[in-house]
N, C-alpha and C positions, 0 to 999 in steps of 0.2 A: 718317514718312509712313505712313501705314494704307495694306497694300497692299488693293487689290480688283482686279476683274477689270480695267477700265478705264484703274488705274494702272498694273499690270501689263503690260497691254499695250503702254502706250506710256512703257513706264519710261525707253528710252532717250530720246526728247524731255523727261521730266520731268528727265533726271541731267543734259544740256544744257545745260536752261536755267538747275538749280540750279546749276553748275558755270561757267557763265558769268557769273553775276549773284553769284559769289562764297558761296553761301545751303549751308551744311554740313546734311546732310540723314542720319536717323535714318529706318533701314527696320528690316522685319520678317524678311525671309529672310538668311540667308546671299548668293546666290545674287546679289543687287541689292548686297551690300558689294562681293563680287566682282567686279562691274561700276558702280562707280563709285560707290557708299554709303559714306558716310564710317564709319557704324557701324550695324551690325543688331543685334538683342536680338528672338530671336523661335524659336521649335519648329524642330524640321527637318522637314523631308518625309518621314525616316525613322520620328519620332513621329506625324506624320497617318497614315503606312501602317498603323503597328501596331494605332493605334487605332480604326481601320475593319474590319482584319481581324480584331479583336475583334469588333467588333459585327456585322458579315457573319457571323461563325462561328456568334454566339447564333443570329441569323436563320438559318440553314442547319440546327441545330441544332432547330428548333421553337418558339423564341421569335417572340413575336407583335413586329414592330417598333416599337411603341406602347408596349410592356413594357422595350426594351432600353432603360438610363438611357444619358440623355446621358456622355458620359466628355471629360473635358478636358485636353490637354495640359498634363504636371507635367514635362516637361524642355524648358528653352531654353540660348540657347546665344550668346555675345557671340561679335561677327566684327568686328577695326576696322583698316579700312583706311589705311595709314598713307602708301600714294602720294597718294589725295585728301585727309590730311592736310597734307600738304608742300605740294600745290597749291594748296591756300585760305590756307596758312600758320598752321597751329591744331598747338596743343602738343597731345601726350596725356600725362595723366601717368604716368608709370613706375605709379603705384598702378594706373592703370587696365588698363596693357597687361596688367601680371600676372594681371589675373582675367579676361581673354580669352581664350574658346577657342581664338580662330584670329589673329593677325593678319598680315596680306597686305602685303606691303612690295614 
């Protein structure tokens, strides 16, 4: 699920109704695994901070912000939840949990 402002907002109605209606749902943050994402694959907020405060620093620094290049998150980070695993009744494979940064049982 692509988060946006809108999804975000009303994540808890959309994990609800994914979680009633039985529908295993793939987010972007951590943060939405940790409340009820069966699995996220997406940047931290620790990599959006860094890479603002890069580009705040150019601008502070005298760069024109028209000049600063765009920069793109190069670290993400798998999160899978393995209660809303058990709940919808979905295997994860042992291959998969292993290459997970975090996962929340």
């Amino acid at each position: 699920m692509f988060t946006d402002p809108l999804t975000w907002a009303n994540w808890k109605r959309v994990a609800d109704f994914a979680f009633t209606n039985r529908v295993p749902t793939v987010c972007e943050f951590r943060q939405l695994a940790e409340s009820g994402c069966l699995v996220s694959y997406g940047p931290t907020f620790d990599e959006f901070d860094r890479r603002v405060a890069s580009q705040v620093d150019r601008i502070l620094k005298g760069n024109r912000p028209a000049d600063v290049p765009y920069e793109q998150v190069t670290r993400f980070e798998l999160v899978i939840n393995l209660r809303t695993a058990k709940a919808l009744s979905i295997k994860i494979p042992r291959s998969v949990l292993v290459r997970a940064n975090e996962v929340i049982e």
